[in-house]
N, C-alpha and C positions, 0 to 999 in steps of 0.2 A: 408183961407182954401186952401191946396194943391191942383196944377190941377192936374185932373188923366184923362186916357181915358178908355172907357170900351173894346178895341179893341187894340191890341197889334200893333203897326207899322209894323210888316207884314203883317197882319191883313190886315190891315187899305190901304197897300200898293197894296195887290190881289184886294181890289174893286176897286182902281186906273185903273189897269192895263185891269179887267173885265170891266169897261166903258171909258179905253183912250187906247186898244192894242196899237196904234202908238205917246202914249205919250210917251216925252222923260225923260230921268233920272232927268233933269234940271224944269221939272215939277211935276216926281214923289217929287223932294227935297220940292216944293213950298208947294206942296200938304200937303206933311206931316208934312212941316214947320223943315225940318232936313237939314244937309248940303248934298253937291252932293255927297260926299265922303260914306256919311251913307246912301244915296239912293242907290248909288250902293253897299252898301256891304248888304243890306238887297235884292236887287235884286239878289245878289249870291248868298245868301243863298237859297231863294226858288227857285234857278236855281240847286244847287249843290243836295236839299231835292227832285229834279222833278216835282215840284209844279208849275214851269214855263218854259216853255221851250223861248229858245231867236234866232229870226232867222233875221238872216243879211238882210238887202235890201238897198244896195247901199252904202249909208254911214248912212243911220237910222238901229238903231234896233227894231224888234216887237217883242213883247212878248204876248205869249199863254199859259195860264191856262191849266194846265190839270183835267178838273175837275171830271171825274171817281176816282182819287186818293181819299183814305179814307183820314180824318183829322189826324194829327198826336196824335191828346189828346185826340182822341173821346172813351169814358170807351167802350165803343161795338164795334167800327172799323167799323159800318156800317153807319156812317155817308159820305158823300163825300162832297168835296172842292165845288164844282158846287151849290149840296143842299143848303150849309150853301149863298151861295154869291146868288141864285135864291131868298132867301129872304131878303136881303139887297140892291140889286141893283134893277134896274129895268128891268124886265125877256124879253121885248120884244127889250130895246137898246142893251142887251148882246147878245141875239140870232140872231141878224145880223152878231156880229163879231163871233161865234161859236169857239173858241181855237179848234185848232187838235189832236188828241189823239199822244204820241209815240208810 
């Protein structure tokens, strides 16, 4: 049997980020089991879509969810990124690190 996932590696990448903000690209790769190269271009995407913002400190990068953003598939547009990850993660480790609105 084929493996599949039920969560799309961006997916999969936004709960990374919602419970490691000061994980590195070098662990988002671990995490998802992809190379650095595909960590980072999946990090660009949800940077370029605004779904992440990336803020410099020092020589680490942190990354902040925006999660008032609607999902981009959701058939009503009243879903947000925040809702769908408040029930996959766990809601009291993510609200220490809160992502900042743009």
């Amino acid at each position: 049997m084929a493996e599949w996932s039920f969560l799309t590696n961006h997916a999969r990448a936004l709960l990374f980020i919602a419970e490691n903000s000061e994980g590195r690209l070098r662990d988002l790769a671990s995490a998802l089991d992809v190379t650095e190269r595909t960590a980072y271009a999946i990090v660009v995407d949800l940077t370029e879509a605004g779904y992440v913002l990336k803020e410099k400190d020092g020589r680490r990068n942190r990354y902040h969810i925006q999660e008032h953003l609607p999902l981009p598939d959701s058939i009503d547009h009243e879903r947000t990124v925040g809702e769908v990850l408040d029930l996959l993660v766990d809601v009291r480790r993510r609200r220490r690190s809160r992502p900042r609105r743009a």
